[in-house]
N, C-alpha and C positions, 0 to 999 in steps of 0.2 A: 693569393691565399683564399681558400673556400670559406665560406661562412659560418661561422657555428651555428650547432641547430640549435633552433628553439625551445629549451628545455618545457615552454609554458605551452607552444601549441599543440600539444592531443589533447588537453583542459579546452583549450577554443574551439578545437574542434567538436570535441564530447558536447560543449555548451551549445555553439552553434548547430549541431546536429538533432539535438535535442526541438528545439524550435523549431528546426525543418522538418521534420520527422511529425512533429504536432499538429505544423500548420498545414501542412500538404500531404501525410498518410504517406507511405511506403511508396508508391507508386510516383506521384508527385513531387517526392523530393527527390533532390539532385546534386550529384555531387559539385557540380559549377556552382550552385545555390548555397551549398554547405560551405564550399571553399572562399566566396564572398564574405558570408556573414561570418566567418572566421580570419577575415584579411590576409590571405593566403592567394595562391595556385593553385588549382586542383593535383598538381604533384606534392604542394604540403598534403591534402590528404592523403593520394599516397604511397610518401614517407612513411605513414604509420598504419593506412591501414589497405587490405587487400582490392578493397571495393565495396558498393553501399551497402551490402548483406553483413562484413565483416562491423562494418560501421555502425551498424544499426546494433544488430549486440553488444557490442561494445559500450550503445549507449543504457539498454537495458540494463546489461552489467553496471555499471556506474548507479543507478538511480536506483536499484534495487540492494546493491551495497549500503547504500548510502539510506535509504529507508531501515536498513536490517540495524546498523549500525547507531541510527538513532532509536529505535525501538528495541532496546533490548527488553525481553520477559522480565518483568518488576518481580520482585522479590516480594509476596504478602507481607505487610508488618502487622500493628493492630488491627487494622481494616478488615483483614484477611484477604483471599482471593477473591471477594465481591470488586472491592476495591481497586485492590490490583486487575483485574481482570474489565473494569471501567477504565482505566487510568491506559490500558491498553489497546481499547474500542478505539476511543477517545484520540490519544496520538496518533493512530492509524488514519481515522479520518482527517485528523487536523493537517498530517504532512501531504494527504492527497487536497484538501481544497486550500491550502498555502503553494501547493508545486502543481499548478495545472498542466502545465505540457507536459510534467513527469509522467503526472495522469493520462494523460491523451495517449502516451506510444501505450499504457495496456489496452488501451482500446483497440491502437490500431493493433494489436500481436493479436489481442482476442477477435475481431471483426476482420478484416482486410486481408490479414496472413494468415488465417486458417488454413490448416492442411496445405500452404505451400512450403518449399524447401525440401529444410532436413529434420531430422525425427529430432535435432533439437531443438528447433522450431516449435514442434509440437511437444515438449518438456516443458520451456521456458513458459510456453500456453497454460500449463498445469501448474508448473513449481509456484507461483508466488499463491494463488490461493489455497495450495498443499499446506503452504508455510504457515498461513496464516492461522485455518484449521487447527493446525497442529498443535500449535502456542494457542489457543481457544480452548480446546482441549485438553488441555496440560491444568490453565487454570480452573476449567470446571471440577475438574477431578480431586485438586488440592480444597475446591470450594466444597465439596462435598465431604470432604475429609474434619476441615477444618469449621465446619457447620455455617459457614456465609450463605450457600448457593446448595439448592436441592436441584438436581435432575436425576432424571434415569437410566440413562444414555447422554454419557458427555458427549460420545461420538458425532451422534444426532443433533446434539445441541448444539455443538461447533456447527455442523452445516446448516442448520439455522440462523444461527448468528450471524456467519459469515455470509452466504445469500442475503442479510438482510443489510449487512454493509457493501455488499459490492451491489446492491439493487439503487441502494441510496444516491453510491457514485456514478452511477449510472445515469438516475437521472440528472444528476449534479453535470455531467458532462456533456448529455443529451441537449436540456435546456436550463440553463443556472440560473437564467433570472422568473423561472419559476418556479424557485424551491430555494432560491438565496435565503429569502426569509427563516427558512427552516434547517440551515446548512451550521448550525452551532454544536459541533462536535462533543464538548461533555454534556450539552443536554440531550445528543440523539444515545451518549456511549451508557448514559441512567436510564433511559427507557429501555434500550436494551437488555441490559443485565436488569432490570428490576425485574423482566419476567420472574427471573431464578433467583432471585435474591431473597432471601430467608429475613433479613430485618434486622439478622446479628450481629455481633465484630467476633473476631476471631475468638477474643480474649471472652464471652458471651453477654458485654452489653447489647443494649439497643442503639442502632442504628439507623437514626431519621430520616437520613437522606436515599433510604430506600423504602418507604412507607407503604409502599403499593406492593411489594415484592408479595412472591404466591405466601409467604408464610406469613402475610399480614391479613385476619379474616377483619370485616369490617365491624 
């Protein structure tokens, strides 16, 4: 009688692939190397998957679900979108320096794999800071609406912002132990937004914990 399959191993694989994928860059890793640190064959990988290109997105897919998934766009309450739009920074960074190897395959999709493959290859290169953007500018827009955050170009501002988080992670993954010090996600997600931050709540008290924002004169 044949064995039943493993309902848990494309989870081990996804896991173990993740780590191989981080510690050794696209080129480097192996699927011998995947299928060990998964307690397998390299025929359990694949079982499930075509070969280390299918694998490899595969596990983007996964980490980028899974990031989407935990970050949904906060809904402003009193705070307004000052708030909401910290509380947004803030997670973003937090789930990239809690999951380093998650962090490590954008590195290697954005460094290593450029311009190779397939033109989705070069989407998946684009889509997550598209996304990111996007939801940035979704709440600048509301901030502006709802009198928290002054800009003039949310557009603008989103790519501001967003450069200025994925510069952070950068060096975060560059070299960490010199910038650990500095690596505390709601206090880098308040410097940020305080640029735009107007000093109000939605409802139009004062708001302390943005002191510095441009609509605070001294």
């Amino acid at each position: 009688m044949p064995r039943p399959a493993d309902p848990e191993l494309r989870d081990r694989l996804i896991a173990a692939a993740t780590i191989e994928f981080a510690e050794s860059g696209y080129a480097g890793a192996t699927l011998d190397g995947i299928a060990a640190r998964a307690g397998v064959t390299k025929g359990g990988v694949y079982f499930h998957f075509a070969g280390k290109e299918e694998l490899f997105f595969a596990v983007l897919d996964h980490w980028r679900e899974r990031r989407r998934r935990l970050l949904q766009l906060p809904s402003p309450g009193p705070g307004g979108a000052a708030l909401a739009l910290r509380e947004f920074l803030a997670g973003y960074l937090g789930f990239h320096f809690r999951e380093p190897a998650a962090t490590h395959l954008l590195r290697v999709l954005a460094t290593e794999l450029r311009g190779r493959f397939t033109a989705r290859l070069r989407a998946d290169d684009r889509q997550e800071l598209r996304w990111l953007r996007a939801n940035v500018r979704e709440l600048l827009v509301v901030g502006v609406r709802d009198g928290t955050l002054v800009v003039e170009d949310p557009a603008l501002g989103a790519f501001v912002l967003v450069a200025a988080v994925a510069g952070m992670l950068e060096q975060w993954q560059t070299a960490p132990s010199d910038v650990e010090m500095h690596c505390h996600e709601g206090q880098l997600a308040q410097l940020l937004v305080a640029r735009y931050a107007t000093g109000q709540t939605a409802a139009g008290g004062d708001d302390g914990e943005f002191a510095f924002g441009p609509g605070r004169s001294g």
